[in-house]
C-alpha positions, 0 to 999 in steps of 0.5 A: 500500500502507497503512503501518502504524504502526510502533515500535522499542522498547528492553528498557525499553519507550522508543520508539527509532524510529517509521515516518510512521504510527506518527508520525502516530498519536501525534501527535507529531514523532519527537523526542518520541516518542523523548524521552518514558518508557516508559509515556507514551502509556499510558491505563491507567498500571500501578504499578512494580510491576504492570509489575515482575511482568508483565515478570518473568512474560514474561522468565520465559517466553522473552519470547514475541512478544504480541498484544492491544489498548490505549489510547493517550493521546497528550500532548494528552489525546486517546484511540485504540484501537488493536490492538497486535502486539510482536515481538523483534528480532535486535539486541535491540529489538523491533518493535511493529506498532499499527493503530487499531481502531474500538472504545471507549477505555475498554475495557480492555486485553488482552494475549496471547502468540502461543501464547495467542492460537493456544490460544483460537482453536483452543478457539473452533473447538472451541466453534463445532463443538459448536453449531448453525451458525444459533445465536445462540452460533455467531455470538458464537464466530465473532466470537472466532475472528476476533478471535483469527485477526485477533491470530495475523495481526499477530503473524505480520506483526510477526514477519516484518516484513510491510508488508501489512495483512490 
């Protein structure tokens, strides 16, 4: 069975603790991972105050577990794409589950909560019924419904602490 990189956050976004993979991924020796601010790995850095309001706007909404994608940097410059689901944990931390995807580093970042992605998904069905099956549109729109399927499962997965990949 394939571990998925794992990380334990605090409420600030730090790194308290990290599987192998999740290791392996970064780059990095546990002990930097933990030394290093919130925000380090980022490759998109927000300003004080983007971050202030995004986590006033999740606080503010019962800090819903999110789903999107990201890019990392990890400390030697290099870039990995990555999809990303992040889930509160009872002692407070929260569990963030990362798998690298194939896809362009420069592409920005998205960030979902799980009732945003569960939304557009059925949205997208919705879509997909209105048009022919064999229609350009129907193969964009069944795209986006496995990519929000594919988001809603690693929600799902970092919730429940699921070790399998779907």
């Amino acid at each position: 069975m394939i571990d998925e990189p794992r990380v334990t956050l605090d409420s600030q976004g730090a790194i308290l603790d990290a599987n192998p993979a999740a290791v392996a991924l970064y780059g990095l020796t546990l002990d930097e991972l933990r030394a290093a601010p919130p925000g380090a790995f980022s490759a998109e850095p927000q300003s004080e105050e983007a971050q202030a309001a995004f986590r006033h706007d999740w606080e503010s909404s019962g800090r819903p577990d999110m789903v999107g994608t990201a890019t990392l940097r990890r400390l030697d410059g290099t870039t990995v794409r990555v999809r990303f689901g992040i889930t509160a944990q009872p002692d407070a931390t929260y569990l963030a589950i990362l798998r690298r995807i194939d896809a362009p580093t420069d592409a920005p970042s998205e960030v979902f909560t799980a009732g945003e992605v569960l939304a557009r998904w059925r949205a997208a069905e919705r879509e997909l019924q209105a048009v022919p099956l064999d229609s350009p549109e129907a193969s964009l729109i069944q795209r986006e419904i496995d990519r929000f399927r594919q988001a809603y499962q690693q929600v799902f997965r970092a919730s429940r602490g699921d070790e399998r990949l779907a």
